[in-house]
C-alpha positions as a Markdown table, in Angstrom:
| # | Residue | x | y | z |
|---|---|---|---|---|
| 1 | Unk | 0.0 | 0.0 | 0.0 |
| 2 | Unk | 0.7 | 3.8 | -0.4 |
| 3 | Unk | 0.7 | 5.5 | 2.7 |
| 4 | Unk | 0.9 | 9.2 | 3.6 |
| 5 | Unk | 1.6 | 10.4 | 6.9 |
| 6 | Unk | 1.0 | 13.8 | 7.7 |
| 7 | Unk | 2.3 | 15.8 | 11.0 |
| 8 | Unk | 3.6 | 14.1 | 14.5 |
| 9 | Unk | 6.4 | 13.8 | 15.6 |
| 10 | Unk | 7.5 | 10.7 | 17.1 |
| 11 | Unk | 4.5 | 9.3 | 16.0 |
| 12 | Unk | 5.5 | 9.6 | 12.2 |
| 13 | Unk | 9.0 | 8.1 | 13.2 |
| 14 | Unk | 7.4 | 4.8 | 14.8 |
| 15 | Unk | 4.6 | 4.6 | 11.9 |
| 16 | Unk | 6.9 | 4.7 | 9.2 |
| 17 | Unk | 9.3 | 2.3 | 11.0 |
| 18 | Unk | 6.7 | -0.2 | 11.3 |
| 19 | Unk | 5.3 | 0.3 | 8.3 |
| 20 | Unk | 8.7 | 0.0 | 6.5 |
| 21 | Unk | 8.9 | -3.2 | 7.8 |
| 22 | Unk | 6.0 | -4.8 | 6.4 |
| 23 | Unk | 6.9 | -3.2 | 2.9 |
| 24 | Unk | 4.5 | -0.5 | 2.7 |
| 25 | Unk | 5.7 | 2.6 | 0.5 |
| 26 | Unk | 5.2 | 5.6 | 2.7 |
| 27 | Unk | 5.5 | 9.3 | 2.4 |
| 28 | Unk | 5.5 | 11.8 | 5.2 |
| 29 | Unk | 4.3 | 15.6 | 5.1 |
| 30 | Unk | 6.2 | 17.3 | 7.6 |
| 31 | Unk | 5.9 | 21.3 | 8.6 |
| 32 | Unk | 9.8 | 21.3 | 10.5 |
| 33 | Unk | 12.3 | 21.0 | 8.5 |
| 34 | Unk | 14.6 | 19.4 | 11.0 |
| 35 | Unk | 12.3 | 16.2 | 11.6 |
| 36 | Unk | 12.0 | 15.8 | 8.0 |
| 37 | Unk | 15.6 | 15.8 | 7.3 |
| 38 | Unk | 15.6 | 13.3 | 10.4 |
| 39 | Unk | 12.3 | 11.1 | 8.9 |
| 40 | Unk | 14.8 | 11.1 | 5.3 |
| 41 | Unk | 17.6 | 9.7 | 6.9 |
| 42 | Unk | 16.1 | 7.7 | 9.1 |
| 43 | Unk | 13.5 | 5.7 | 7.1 |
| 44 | Unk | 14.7 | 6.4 | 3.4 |
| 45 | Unk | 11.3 | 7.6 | 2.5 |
| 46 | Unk | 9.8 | 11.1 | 0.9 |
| 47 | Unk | 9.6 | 14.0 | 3.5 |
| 48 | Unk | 7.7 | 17.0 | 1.7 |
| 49 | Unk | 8.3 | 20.1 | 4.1 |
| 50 | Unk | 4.9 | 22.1 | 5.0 |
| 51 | Unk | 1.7 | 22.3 | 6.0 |
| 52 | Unk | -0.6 | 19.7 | 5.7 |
| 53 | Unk | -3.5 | 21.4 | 5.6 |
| 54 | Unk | -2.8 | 23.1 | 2.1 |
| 55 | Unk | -4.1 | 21.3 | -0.8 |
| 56 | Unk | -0.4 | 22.2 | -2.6 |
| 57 | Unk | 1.5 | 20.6 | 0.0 |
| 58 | Unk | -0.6 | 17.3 | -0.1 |
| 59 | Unk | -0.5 | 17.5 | -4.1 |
| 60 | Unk | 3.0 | 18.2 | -3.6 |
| 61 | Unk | 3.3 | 14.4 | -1.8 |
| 62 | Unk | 1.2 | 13.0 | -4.4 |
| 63 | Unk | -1.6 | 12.8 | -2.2 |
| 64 | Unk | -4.1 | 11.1 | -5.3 |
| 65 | Unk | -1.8 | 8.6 | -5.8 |
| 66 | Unk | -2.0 | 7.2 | -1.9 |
| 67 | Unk | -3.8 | 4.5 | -0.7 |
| 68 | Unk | -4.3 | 5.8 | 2.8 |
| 69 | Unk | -3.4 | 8.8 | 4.8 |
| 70 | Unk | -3.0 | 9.4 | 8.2 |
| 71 | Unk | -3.5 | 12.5 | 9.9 |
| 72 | Unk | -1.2 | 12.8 | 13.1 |
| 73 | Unk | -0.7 | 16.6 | 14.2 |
| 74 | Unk | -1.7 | 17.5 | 17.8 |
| 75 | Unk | -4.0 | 19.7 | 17.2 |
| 76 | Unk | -7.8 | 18.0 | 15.8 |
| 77 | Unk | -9.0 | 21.2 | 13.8 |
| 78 | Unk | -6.1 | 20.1 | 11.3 |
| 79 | Unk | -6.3 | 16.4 | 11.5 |
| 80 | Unk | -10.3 | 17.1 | 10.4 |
| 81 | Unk | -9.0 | 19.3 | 7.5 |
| 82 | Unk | -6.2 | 16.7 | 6.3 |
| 83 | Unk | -8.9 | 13.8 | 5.8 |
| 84 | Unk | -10.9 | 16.0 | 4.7 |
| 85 | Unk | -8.9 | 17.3 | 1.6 |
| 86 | Unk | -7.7 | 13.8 | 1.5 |
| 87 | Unk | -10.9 | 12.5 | 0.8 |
| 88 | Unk | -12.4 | 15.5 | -1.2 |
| 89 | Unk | -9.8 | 16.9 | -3.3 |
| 90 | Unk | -7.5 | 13.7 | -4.0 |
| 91 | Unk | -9.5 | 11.2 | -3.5 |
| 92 | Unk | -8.0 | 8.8 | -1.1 |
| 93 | Unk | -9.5 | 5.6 | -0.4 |
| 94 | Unk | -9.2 | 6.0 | 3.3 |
| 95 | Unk | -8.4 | 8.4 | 6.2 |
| 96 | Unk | -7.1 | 8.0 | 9.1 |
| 97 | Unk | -6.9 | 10.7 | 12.3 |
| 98 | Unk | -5.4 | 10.8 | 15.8 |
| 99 | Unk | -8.3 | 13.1 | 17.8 |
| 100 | Unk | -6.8 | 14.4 | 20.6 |
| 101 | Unk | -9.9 | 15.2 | 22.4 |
| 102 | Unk | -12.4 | 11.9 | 22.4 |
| 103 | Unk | -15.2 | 14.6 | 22.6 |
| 104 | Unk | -14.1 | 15.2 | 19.1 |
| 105 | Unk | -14.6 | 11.6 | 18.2 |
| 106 | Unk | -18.5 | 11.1 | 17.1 |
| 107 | Unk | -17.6 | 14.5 | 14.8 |
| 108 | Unk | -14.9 | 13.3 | 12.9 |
| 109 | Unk | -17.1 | 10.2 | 12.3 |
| 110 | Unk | -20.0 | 12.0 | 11.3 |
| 111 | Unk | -17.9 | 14.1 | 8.7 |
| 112 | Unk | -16.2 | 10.6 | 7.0 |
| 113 | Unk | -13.3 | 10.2 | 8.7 |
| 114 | Unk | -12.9 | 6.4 | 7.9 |
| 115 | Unk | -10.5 | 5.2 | 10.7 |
| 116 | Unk | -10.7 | 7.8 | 14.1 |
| 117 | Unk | -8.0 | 7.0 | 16.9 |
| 118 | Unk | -8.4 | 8.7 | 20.4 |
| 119 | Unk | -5.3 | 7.3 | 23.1 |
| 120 | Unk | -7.2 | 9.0 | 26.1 |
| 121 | Unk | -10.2 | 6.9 | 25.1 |
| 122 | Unk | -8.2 | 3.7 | 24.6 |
| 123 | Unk | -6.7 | 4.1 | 28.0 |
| 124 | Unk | -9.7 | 5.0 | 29.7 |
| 125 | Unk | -10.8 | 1.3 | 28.2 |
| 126 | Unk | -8.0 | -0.1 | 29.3 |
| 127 | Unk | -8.1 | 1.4 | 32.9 |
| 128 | Unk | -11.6 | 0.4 | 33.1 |
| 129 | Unk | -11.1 | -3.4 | 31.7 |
| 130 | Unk | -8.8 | -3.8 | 34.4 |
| 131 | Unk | -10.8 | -2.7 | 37.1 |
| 132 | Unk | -14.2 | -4.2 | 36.6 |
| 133 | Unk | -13.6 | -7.6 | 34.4 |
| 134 | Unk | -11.2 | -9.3 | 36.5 |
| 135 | Unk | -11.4 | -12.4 | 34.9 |
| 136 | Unk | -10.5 | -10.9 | 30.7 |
| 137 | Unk | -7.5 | -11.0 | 29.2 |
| 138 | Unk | -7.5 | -8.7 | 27.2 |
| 139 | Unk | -10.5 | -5.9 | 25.6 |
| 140 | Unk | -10.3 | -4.5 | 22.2 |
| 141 | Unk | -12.5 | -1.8 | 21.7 |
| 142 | Unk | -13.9 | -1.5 | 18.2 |
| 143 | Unk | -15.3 | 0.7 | 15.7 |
| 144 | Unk | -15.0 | 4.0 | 17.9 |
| 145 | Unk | -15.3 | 1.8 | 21.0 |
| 146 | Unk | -19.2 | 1.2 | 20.5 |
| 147 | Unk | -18.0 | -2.7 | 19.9 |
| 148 | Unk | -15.3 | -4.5 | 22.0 |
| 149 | Unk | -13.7 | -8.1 | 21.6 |
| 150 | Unk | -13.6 | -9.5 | 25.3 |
| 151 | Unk | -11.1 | -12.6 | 25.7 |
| 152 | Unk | -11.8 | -14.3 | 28.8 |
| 153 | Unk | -10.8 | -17.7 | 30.7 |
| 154 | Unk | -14.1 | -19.3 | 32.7 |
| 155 | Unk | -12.7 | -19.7 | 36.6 |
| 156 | Unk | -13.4 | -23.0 | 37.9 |
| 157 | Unk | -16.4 | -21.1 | 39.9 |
| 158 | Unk | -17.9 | -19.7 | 37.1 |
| 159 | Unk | -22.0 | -20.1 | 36.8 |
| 160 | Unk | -21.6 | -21.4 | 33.6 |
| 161 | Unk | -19.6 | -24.4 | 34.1 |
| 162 | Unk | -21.4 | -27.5 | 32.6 |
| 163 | Unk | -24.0 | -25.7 | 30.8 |
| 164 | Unk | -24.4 | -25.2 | 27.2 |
| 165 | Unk | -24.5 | -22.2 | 25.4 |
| 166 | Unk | -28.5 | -22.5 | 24.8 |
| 167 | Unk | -28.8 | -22.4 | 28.1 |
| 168 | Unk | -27.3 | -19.2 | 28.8 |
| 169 | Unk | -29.3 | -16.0 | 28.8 |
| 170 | Unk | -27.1 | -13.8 | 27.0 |
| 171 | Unk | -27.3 | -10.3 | 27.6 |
| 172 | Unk | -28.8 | -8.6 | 23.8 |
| 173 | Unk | -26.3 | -7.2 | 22.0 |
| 174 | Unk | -23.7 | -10.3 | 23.1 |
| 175 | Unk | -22.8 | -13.6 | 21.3 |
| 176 | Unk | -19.7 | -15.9 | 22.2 |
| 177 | Unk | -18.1 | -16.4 | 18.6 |
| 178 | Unk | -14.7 | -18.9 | 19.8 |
| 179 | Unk | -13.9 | -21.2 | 22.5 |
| 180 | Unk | -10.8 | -22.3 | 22.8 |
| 181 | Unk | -10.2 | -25.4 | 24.4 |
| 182 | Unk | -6.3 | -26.6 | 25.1 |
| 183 | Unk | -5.3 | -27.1 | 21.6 |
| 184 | Unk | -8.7 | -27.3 | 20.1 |
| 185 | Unk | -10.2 | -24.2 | 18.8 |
| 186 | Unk | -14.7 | -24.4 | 18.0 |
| 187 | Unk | -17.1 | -21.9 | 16.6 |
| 188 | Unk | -19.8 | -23.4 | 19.1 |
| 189 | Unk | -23.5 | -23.6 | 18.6 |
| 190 | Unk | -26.0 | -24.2 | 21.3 |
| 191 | Unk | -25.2 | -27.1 | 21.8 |
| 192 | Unk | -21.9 | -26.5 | 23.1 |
| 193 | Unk | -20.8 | -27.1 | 26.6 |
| 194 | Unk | -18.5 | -25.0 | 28.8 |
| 195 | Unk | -15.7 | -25.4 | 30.6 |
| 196 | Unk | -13.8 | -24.7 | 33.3 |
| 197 | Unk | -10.6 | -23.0 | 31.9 |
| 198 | Unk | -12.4 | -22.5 | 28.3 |
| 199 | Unk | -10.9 | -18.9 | 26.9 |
| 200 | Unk | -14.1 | -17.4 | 25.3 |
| 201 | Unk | -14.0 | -14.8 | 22.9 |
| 202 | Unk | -17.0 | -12.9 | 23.1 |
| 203 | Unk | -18.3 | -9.4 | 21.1 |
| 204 | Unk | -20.8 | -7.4 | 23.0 |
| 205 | Unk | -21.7 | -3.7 | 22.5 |
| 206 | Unk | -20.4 | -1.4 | 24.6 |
| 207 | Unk | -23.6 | -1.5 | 27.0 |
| 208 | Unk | -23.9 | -5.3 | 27.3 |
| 209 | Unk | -20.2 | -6.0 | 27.9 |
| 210 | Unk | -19.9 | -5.6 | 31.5 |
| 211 | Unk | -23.5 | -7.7 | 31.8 |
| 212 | Unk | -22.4 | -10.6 | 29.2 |
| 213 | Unk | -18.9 | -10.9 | 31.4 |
| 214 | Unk | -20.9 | -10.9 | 34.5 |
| 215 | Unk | -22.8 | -13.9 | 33.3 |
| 216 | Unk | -19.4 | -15.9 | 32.6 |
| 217 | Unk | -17.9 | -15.0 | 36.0 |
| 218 | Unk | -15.9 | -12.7 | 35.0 |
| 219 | Unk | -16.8 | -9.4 | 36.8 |
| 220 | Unk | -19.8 | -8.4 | 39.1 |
| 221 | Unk | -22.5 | -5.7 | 37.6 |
């Protein structure tokens, strides 16, 4: 893929490292000239010098001939502007944006940001995954946080122990899509049975999640 990369810091650095790596072509739009001389050196990629938020500057970095771009500046006014010209003017399959203020998130959204990223609200998910679910693994929020991926192990205690999957009363808005068992992995049905020490998988929406993890004997509501 083509990839553009536009503001940040050490954010660009660690993107186009990454991205290197798994043979992407990437280009970075940089308004310092010192970190784009440092993003040259360092990466071997393009570094156009200015302001992403100028249509010149992105046509500059052949902004209609990427795949993606990624709009990483601290400040969310310009990220919006970057997809927005992006998408508009060059026609770019898909934006990305870093929003700095998760208030800001449902706007970008609503204005066709494709891919939003907010780090206080991923840490506030975090923080809170920690502190209520005791028994998952891990918690991926998804699509803006309004869906999350729960991973889970059932504790020997657990409710559900011995009881199949029909027999559950899942919360709405909750299904278990994997249990893995040892070595064995199943996309159950009803009819499956659970054990103790089964790692479920489970999707919920954000309001069932803490209800559907309950049920398993993971958490308390």
């Amino acid at each position: 893929m083509k990839i553009m990369l536009v503001g940040g810091h050490y954010k660009a650095h660690f993107l186009a490292k990454s991205l290197k790596a798994k043979h992407h072509e990437v280009v970075l739009v940089n308004d310092n000239m010192e970190w784009c001389k440092f993003l040259t050196n360092a990466h071997d990629v393009v570094c156009v010098c200015g302001d992403g938020t100028k249509p010149f500057i992105l046509e500059d970095a052949r902004a209609a001939e990427m795949d993606a771009v990624a709009a990483l500046t601290n400040k969310d006014a310009e990220n919006l502007v970057i997809c927005k010209l992006a998408k508009k003017l060059f026609h770019v399959k898909s934006t990305l944006a870093i929003v700095n203020d998760p208030k800001n998130l449902v706007v970008f959204t609503r204005l066709g940001v494709d891919k939003c990223i907010s780090a206080t609200e991923m840490l506030s998910d975090v923080i809170e995954s920690e502190t209520v679910f005791s028994a998952v693994h891990s918690y991926l929020p998804l699509e803006n946080g309004r869906i999350v991926c729960l991973d889970l192990v059932l504790p020997a205690d657990s409710p559900v122990c011995g009881k199949r999957l029909r027999e559950l009363e899942m919360p709405h808005g909750s299904i278990v899509g994997i249990i893995v068992r040892g070595e064995t992995t199943l996309v159950p049905n009803g009819d499956a049975e659970l054990l103790a020490e089964d790692k479920i998988i489970l999707l919920a929406t954000a309001q069932a999640a803490e209800r559907a993890t309950a049920l398993f004997g993971g958490g308390n509501v």
